[in-house]
GUDO-725273 format. One record per residue (C-alpha): residue number from 1; y, z, x; residue in three letters; chain. Coordinates in nm, 3 decimals. Layout:
NODE     k         Y         Z         X     r   c
NODE   NUM         Y         Z         X   Ala   A
...
end
This chain:
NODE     k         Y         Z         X     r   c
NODE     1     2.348    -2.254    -6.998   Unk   A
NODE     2     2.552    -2.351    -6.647   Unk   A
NODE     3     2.665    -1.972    -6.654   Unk   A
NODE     4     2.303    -1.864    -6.694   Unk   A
NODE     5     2.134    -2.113    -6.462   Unk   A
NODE     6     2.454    -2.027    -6.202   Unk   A
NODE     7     2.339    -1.665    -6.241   Unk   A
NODE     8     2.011    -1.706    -6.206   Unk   A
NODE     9     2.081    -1.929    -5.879   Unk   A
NODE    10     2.321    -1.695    -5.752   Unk   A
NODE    11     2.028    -1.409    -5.836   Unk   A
NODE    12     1.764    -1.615    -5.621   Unk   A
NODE    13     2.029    -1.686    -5.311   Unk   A
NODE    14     2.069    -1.304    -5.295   Unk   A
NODE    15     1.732    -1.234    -5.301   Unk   A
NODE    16     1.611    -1.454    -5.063   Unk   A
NODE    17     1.916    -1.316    -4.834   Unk   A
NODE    18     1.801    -0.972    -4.857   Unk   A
NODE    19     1.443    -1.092    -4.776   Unk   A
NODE    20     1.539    -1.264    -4.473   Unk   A
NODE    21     1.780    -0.952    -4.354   Unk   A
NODE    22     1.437    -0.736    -4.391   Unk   A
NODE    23     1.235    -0.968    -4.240   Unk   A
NODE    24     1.506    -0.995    -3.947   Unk   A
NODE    25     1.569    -0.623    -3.888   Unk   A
NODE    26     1.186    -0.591    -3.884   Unk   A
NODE    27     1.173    -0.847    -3.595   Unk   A
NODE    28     1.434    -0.734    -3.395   Unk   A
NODE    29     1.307    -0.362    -3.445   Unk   A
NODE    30     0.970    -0.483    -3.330   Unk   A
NODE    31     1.096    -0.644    -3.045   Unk   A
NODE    32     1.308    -0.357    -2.937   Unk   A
NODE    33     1.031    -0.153    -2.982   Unk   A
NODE    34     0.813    -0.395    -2.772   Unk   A
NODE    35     1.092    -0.400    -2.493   Unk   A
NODE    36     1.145    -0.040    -2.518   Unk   A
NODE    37     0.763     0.019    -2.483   Unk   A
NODE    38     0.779    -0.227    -2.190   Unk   A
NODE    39     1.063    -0.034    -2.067   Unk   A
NODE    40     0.936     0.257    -2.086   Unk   A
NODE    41     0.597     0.140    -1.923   Unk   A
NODE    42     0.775     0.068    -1.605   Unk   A
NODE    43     0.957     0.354    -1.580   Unk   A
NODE    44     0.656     0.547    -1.616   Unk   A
NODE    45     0.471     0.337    -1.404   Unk   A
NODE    46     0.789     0.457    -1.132   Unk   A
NODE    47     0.665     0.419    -0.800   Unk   A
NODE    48     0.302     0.357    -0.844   Unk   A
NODE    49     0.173     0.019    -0.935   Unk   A
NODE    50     0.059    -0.001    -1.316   Unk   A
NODE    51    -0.244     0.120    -1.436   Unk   A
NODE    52    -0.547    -0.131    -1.349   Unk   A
NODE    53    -0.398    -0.221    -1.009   Unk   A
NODE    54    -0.352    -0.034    -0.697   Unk   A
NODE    55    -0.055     0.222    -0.608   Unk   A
NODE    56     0.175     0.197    -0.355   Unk   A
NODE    57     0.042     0.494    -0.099   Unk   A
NODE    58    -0.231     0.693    -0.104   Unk   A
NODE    59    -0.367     0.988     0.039   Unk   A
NODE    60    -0.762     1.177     0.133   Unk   A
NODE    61    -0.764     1.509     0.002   Unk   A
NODE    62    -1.035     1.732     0.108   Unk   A
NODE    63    -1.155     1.949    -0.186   Unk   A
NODE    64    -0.965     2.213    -0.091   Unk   A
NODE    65    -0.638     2.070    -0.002   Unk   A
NODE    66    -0.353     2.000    -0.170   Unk   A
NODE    67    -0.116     1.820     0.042   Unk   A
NODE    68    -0.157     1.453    -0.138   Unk   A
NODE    69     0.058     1.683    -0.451   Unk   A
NODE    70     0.300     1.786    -0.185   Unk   A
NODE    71     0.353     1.450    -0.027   Unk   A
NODE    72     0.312     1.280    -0.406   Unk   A
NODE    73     0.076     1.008    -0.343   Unk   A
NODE    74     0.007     0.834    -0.612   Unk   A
NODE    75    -0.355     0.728    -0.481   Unk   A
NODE    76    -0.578     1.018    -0.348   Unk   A
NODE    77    -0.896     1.078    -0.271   Unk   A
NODE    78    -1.002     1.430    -0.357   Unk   A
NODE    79    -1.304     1.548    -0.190   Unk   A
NODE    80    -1.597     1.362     0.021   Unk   A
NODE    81    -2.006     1.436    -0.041   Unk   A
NODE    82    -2.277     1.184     0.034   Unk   A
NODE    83    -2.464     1.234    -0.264   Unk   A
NODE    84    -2.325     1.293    -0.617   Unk   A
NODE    85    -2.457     1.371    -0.989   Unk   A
NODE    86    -2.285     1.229    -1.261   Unk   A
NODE    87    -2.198     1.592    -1.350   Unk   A
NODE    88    -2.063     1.629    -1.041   Unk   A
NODE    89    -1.854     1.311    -1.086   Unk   A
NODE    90    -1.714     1.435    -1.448   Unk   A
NODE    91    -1.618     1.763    -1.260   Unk   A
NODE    92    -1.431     1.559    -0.956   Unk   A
NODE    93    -1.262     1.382    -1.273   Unk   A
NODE    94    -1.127     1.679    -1.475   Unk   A
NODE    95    -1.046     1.818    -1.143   Unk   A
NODE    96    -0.803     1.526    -1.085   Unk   A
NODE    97    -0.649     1.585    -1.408   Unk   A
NODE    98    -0.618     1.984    -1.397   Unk   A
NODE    99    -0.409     1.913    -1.036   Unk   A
NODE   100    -0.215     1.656    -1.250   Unk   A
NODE   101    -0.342     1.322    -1.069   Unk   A
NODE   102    -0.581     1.162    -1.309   Unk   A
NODE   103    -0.436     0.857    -1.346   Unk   A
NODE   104    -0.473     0.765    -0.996   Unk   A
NODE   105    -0.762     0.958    -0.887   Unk   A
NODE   106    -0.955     0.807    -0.667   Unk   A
NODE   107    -1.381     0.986    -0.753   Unk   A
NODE   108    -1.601     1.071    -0.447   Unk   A
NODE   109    -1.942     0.889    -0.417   Unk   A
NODE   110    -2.291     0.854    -0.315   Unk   A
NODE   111    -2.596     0.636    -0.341   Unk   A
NODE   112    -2.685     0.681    -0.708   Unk   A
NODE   113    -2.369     0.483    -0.772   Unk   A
NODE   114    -2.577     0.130    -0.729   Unk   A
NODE   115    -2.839     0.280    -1.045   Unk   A
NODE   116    -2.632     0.122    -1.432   Unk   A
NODE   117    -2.817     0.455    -1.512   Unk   A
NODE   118    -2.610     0.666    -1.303   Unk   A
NODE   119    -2.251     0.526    -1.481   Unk   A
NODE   120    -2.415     0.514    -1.774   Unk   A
NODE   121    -2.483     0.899    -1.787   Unk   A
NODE   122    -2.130     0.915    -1.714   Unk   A
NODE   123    -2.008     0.715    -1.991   Unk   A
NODE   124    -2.258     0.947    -2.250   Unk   A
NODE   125    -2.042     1.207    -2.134   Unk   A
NODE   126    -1.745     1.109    -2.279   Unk   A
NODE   127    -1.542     0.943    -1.961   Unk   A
NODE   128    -1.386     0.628    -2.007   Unk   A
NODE   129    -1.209     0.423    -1.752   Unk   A
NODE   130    -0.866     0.563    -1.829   Unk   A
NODE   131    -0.973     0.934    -1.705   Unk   A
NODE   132    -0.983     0.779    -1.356   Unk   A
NODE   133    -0.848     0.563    -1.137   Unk   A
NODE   134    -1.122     0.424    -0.932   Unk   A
NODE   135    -1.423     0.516    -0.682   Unk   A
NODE   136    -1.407     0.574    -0.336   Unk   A
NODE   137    -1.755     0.381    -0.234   Unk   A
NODE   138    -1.982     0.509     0.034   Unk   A
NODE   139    -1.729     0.579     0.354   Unk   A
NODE   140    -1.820     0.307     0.636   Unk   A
NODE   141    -2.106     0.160     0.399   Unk   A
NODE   142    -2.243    -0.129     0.598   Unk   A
NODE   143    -2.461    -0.328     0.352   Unk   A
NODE   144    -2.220    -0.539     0.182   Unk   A
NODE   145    -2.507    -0.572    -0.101   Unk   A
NODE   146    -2.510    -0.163    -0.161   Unk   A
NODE   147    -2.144    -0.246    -0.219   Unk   A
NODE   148    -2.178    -0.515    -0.461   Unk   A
NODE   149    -2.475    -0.361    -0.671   Unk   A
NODE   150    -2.225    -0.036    -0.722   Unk   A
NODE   151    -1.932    -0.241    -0.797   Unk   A
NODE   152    -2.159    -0.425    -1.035   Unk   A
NODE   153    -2.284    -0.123    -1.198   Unk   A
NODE   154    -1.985     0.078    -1.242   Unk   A
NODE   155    -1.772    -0.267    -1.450   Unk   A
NODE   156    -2.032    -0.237    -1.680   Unk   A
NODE   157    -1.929     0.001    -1.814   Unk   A
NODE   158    -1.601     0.096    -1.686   Unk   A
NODE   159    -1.417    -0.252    -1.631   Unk   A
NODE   160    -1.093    -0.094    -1.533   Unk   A
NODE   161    -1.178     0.110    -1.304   Unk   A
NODE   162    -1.143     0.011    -0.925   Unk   A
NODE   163    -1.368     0.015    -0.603   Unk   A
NODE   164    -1.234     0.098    -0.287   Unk   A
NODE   165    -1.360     0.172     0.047   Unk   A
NODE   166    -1.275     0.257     0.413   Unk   A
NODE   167    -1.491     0.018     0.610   Unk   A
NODE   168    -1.383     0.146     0.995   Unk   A
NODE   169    -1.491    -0.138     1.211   Unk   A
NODE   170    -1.646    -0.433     0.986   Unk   A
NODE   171    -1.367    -0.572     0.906   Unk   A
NODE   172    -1.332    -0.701     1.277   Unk   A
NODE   173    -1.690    -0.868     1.255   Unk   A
NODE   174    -1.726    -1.259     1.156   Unk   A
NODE   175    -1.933    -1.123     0.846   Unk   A
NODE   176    -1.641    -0.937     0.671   Unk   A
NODE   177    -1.617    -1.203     0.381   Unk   A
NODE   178    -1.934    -1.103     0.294   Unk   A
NODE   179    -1.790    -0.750     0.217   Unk   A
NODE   180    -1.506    -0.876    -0.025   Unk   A
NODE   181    -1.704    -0.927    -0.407   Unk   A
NODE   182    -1.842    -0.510    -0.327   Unk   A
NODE   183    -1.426    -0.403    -0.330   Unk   A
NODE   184    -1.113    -0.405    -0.482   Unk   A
NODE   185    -0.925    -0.266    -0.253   Unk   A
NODE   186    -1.003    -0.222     0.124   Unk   A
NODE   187    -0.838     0.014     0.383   Unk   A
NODE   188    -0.797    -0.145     0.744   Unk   A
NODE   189    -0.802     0.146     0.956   Unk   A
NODE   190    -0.562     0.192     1.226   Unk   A
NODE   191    -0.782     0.385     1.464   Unk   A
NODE   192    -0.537     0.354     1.785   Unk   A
NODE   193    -0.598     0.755     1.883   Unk   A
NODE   194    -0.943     0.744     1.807   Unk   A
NODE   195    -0.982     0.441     2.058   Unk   A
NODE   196    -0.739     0.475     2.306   Unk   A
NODE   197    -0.875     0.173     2.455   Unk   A
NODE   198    -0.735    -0.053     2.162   Unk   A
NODE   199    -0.376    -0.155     2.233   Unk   A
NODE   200    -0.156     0.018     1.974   Unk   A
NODE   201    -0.062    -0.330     1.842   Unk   A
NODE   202    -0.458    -0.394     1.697   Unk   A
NODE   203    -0.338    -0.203     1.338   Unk   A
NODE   204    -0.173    -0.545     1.297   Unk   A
NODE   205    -0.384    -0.753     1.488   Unk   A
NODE   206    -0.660    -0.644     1.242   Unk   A
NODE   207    -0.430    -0.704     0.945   Unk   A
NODE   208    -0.323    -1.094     1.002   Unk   A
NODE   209    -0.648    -1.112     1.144   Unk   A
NODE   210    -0.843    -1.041     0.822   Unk   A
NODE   211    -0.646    -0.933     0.565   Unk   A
NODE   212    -0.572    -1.287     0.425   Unk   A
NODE   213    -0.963    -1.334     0.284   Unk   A
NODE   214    -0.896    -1.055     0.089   Unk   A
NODE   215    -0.574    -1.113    -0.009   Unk   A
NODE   216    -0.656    -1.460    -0.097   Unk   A
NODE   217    -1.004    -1.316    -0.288   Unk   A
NODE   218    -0.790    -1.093    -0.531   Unk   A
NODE   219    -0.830    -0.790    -0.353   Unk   A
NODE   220    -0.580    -0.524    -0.233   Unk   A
NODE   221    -0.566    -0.441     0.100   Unk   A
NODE   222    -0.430    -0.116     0.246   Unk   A
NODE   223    -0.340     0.002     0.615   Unk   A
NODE   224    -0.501     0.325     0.702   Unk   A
NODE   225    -0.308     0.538     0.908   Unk   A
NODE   226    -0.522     0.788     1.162   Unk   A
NODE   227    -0.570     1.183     1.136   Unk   A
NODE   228    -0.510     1.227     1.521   Unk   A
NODE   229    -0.788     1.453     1.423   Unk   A
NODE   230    -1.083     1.363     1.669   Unk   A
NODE   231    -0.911     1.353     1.970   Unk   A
NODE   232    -1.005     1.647     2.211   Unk   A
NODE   233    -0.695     1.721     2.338   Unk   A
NODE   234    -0.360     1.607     2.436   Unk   A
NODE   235    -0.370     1.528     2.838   Unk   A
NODE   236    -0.174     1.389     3.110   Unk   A
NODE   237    -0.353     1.041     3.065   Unk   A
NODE   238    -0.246     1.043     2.690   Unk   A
NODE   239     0.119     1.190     2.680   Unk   A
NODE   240     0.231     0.991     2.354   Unk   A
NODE   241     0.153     1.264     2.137   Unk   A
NODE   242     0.264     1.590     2.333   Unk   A
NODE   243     0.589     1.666     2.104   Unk   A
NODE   244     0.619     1.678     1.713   Unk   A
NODE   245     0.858     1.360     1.698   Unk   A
NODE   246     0.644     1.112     1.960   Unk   A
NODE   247     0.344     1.172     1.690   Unk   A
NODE   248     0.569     1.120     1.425   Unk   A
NODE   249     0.678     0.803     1.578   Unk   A
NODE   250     0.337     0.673     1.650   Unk   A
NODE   251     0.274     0.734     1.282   Unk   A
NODE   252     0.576     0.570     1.157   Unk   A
NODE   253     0.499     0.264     1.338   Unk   A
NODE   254     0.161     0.220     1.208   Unk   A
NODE   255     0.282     0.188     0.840   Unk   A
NODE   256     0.574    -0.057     0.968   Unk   A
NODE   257     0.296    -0.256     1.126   Unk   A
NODE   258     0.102    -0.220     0.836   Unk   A
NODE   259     0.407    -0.361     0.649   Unk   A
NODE   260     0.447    -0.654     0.921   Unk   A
NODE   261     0.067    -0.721     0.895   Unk   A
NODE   262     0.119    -0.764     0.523   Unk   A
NODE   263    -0.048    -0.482     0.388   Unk   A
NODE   264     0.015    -0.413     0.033   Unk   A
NODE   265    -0.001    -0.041     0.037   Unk   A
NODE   266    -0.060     0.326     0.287   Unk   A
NODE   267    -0.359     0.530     0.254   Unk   A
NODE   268    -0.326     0.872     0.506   Unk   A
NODE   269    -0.559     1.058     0.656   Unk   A
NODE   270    -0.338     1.302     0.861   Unk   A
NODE   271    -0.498     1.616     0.761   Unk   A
NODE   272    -0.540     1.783     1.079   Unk   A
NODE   273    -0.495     1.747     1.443   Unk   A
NODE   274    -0.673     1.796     1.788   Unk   A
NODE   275    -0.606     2.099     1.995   Unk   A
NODE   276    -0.257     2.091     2.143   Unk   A
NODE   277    -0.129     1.802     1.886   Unk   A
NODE   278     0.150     1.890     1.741   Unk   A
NODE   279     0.127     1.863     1.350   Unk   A
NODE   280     0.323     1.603     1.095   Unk   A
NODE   281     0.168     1.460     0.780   Unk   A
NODE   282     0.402     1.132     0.881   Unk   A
NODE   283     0.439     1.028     0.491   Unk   A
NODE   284     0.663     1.312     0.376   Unk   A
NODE   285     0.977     1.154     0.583   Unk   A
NODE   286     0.915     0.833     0.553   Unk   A
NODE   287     0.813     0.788     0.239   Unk   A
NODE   288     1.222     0.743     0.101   Unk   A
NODE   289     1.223     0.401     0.330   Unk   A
NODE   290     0.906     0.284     0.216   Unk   A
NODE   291     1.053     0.316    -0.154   Unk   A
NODE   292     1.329     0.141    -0.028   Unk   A
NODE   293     1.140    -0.164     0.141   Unk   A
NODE   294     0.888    -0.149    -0.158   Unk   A
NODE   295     1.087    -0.430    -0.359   Unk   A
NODE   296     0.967    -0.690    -0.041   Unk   A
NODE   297     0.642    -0.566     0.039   Unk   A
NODE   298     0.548    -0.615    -0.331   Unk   A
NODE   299     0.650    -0.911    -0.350   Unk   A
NODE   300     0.474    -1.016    -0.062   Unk   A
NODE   301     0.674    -1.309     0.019   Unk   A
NODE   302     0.669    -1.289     0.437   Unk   A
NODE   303     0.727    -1.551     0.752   Unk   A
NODE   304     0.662    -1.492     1.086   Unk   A
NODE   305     0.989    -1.553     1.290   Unk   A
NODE   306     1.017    -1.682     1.609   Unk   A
NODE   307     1.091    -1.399     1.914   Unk   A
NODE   308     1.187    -1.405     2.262   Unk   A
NODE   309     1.161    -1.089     2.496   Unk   A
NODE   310     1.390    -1.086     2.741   Unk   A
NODE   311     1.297    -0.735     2.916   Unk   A
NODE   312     1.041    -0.551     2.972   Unk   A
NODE   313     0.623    -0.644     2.874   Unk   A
NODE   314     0.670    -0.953     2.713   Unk   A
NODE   315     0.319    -0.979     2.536   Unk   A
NODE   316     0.036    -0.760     2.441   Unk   A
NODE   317    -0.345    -0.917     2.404   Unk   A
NODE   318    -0.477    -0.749     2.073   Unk   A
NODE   319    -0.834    -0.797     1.963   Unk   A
NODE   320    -0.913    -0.916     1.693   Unk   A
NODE   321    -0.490    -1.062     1.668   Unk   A
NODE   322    -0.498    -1.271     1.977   Unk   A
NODE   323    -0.163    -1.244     2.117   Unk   A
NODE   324     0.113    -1.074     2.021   Unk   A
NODE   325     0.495    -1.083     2.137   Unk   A
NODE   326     0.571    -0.769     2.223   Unk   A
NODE   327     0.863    -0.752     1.957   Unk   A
NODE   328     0.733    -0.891     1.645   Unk   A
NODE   329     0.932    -0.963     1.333   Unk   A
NODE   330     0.936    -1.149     1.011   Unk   A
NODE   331     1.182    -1.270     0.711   Unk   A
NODE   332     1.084    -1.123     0.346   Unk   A
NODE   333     1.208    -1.224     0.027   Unk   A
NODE   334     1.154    -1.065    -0.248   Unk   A
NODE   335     1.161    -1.138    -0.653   Unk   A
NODE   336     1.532    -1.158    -0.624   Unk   A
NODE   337     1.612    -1.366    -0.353   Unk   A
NODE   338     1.746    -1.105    -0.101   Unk   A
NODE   339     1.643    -1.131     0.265   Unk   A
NODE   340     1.501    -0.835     0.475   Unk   A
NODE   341     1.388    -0.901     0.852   Unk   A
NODE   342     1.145    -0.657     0.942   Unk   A
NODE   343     1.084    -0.600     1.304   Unk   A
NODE   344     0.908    -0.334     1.557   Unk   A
NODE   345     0.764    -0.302     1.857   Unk   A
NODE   346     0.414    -0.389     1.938   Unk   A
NODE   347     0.428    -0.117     2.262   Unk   A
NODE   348     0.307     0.278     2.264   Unk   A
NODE   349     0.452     0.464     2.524   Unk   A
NODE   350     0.160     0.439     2.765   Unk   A
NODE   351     0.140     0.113     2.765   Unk   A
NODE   352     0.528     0.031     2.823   Unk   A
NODE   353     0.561     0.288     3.028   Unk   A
NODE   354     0.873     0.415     2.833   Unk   A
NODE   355     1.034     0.068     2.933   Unk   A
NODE   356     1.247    -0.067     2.649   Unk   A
NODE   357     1.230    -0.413     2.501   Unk   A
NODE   358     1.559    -0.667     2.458   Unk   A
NODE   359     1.475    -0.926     2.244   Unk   A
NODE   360     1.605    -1.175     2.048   Unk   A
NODE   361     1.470    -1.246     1.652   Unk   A
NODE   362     1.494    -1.617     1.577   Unk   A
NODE   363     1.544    -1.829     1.230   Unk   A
NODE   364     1.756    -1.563     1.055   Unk   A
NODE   365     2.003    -1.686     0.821   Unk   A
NODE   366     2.323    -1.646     0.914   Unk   A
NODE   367     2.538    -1.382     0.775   Unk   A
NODE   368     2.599    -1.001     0.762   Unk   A
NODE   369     2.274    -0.740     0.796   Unk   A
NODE   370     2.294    -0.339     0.693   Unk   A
NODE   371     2.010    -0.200     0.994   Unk   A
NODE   372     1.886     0.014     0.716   Unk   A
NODE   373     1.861     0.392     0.839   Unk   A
NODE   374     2.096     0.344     1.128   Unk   A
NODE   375     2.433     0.321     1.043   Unk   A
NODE   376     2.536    -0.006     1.190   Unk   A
NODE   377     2.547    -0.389     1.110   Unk   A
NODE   378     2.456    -0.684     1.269   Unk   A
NODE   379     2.633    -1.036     1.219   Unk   A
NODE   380     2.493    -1.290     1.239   Unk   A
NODE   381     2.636    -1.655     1.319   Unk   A
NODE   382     2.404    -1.847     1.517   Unk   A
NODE   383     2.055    -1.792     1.351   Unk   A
NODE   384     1.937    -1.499     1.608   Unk   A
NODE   385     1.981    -1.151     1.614   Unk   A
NODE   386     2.000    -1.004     1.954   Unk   A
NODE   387     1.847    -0.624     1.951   Unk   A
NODE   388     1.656    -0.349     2.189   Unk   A
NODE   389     1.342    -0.168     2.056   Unk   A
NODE   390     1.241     0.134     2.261   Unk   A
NODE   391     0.812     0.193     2.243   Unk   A
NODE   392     0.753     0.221     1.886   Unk   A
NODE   393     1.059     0.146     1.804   Unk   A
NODE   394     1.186    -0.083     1.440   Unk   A
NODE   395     1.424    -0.256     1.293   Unk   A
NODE   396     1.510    -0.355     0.950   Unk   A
NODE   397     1.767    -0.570     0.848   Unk   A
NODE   398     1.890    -0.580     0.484   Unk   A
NODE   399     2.101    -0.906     0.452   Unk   A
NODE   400     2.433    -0.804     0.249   Unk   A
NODE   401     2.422    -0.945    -0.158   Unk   A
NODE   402     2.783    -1.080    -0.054   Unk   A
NODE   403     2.581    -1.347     0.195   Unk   A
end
C-alpha cells in the first residue's frame, strides 16, 4: 500500500511538474512574442512616430510631384483643391498607398468636411482610419468653429485619424486658443522670405510665443519651413539668397530654430523658387542631423540658458517673441539622461550685415562636448562655453557619455 500510494504521489508530483513547465513555456513564449511584437513595432515604426501620433517631418506634395518619396518624409501632403467629394477623397487615399505612403498620408480637403454625411459616405466605402493618416483641413481656415465642426465630424467615425492645418498668421493673434479643440497638429509657419519685414528670428519668436497652448492642450505642433516661392526676385536689397548654399543656410536655420522654439516636428514647403533663386529642397542634407538630434527633441525636455554677446548686434526685437539675444541656446535632456546644448544665431545676413557673433552660453555642466558635425570639442570647466556664430550660424553640443 506505501509502494502504491508512493507511486501514485510520485505520479501526481510529475504531473503537476509537467503542467507547470507547459504553463511556463506558454508564458514566456507569450511574452517573447509580446516583446518581439513590441520590438518589432518600433522598428517598424523607425523614424516616424507610431501610428495615431504625428511623424517626425513632413512634406506638401503637389499632385504631381514626387519629391516628399525622394526626400522620405514620413508626413506628406499630396495634392491641394478647395472642394472635395468623398470619391475624390477615397482616390487621394489609394493614391497615397499606390506611391507607398499610406500610413502617413496626410488627405486634401474642402468644406463638405464639416457635413457627418460627408465622412460617413466615406466610411460606406470601405475606408477605415488605418488607410490614412490624417486630413489636411482647409489651408489658412479662419473660423476656428469650421475647424471644430470638421474635426468633430471626421472622429465620428474615424477616431484615429488626425487633423492638421497650416494656419499662416492666426497663430500670432490673442484669439489663437480658440483655434486649438479644431486641430491636432498645427504648423507655425516660418514666413521670413515672404515678409522680409519680419526679423528672421520671428520662426522662433512665434514658437515660444504660442506654441506652449498647444503643447500644453495635447496637440502637436510643427515648424513650417518657407518655399522661397513667392518672392519676385532675388535683388540687391535681399542678397541672402543669391547662391545655392546662403538659401540652404537660411533653410537650415529655420528647422534649428524650430528645434530651439520647441517644435516637435518639420513640415516643408520648398517646392519651387522665385526667379533667380537658386534651388535646394533644404531637408535632403539635413535630414541625417535631425535623426541624430531626434532622441532630444522627442523628448522634449528643454531650458533656456543664459547668453552673453560679446560682438557684434547683441539683440534682435521679434514680434510676437519680444526680445531675443542675438545668440540663443538651450540645454536638452533626453529619456536617457544625456545633455545636448543647442544653439544658433538669431541674425540673417541682412540684418548683421555679415558681422559675426562671439558669445558666451551660460549654465552648462561642466565637462567634455563633441560640436556635432564639426569635428572639434569643447571643454568645459567653468559652466560657459565660449563660441562665434557667423549669420545663421549653429551649434550643437553633445556632452560625452564619459561626463
Amino acid at each position: 500500500m506505501k509502494n502504491k500510494d508512493n507511486l501514485y504521489f510520485t505520479f501526481l508530483t510529475s504531473v503537476f511538474l509537467v503542467c507547470f513547465l507547459i504553463f511556463g513555456s506558454s508564458a514566456a513564449l507569450a511574452s517573447s512574442e509580446q516583446n518581439a511584437s513590441h520590438n518589432d513595432s518600433s522598428t517598424n515604426n523607425e523614424f516616424p512616430y507610431p501610428r495615431g501620433t504625428a511623424p517626425a517631418y513632413g512634406m506638401m506634395g503637389w499632385e504631381t510631384g514626387t519629391q516628399f518619396l525622394t526626400d522620405a518624409a514620413t508626413l506628406v501632403h499630396l495634392g491641394w483643391r478647395t472642394s472635395i467629394t468623398p470619391q475624390q477623397f477615397v482616390d487621394n487615399v489609394n493614391k497615397g498607398k499606390q506611391l507607398g505612403i499610406s500610413k502617413y498620408f496626410v488627405a486634401t480637403s474642402g468644406p463638405q468636411m464639416a457635413s457627418e454625411s460627408f465622412w460617413k459616405s466615406i466610411k460606406d466605402r470601405g475606408v477605415t482610419d488605418n488607410d490614412f493618416y490624417g486630413v489636411y483641413f482647409p489651408d489658412e481656415e479662419g473660423s476656428p468653429s469650421t475647424l471644430i465642426t470638421m474635426r468633430t465630424a471626421m472622429k465620428k467615425y474615424f477616431p484615429n485619424a488626425v487633423a492638421g492645418d497650416y494656419l499662416g498668421d492666426m497663430q500670432t493673434g490673442p484669439d489663437n486658443e480658440k483655434f486649438i479643440p479644431g486641430l491636432d497638429v498645427c504648423y507655425f509657419t516660418t514666413y521670413t522670405k515672404f515678409h522680409p519685414e519680419r526679423p528672421h528670428a520671428w520662426v522662433y519668436g512665434n514658437l515660444i510665443a504660442n506654441a506652449p497652448n498647444w503643447k500644453n492642450a495635447g496637440r502637436t505642433v510643427y515648424v513650417t519651413t518657407e518655399a522661397f516661392g513667392q518672392a519676385i526676385e532675388v535683388n540687391a536689397s535681399d542678397p541672402d539668397l543669391s547662391t545655392v548654399q546662403k538659401v540652404a543656410d537660411r533653410h537650415e536655420s529655420q528647422i534649428v530654430m524650430g528645434i530651439l522654439g520647441g517644435a516637435q516636428g518639420v513640415f516643408s514647403y520648398a517646392y519651387k523658387y522665385a526667379a533667380g533663386t537658386p534651388s535646394y529642397t533644404g531637408w535632403a542634407n539635413f535630414r541625417p542631423r535631425y535623426e541624430q538630434v531626434w532622441p532630444w527633441i522627442m523628448n522634449g525636455n528643454r531650458k533656456l540658458l543664459t547668453t552673453n554677446v560679446t560682438s557684434g548686434r547683441t539683440n534682435i526685437t521679434s514680434d510676437p517673441g519680444g526680445t531675443i539675444d542675438a545668440v540663443t541656446a538651450y540645454i536638452f535632456t533626453d529619456a536617457d539622461g544625456r545633455e545636448l546644448v543647442a544653439s544658433s544665431s538669431m541674425l540673417d545676413f541682412t540684418e548683421a550685415n555679415s558681422k559675426a557673433n562671439n558669445a558666451t552660453i551660460n549654465g552648462v555642466p561642466n565637462g567634455t562636448y563633441d560640436v556635432l558635425w564639426e569635428n572639434r570639442t569643447v571643454n568645459v570647466d567653468n559652466g560657459t562655453i565660449k563660441d562665434t556664430w557667423k549669420p545663421y550660424a549653429y551649434h550643437f553640443y553633445q556632452l560625452k557619455a564619459n561626463n
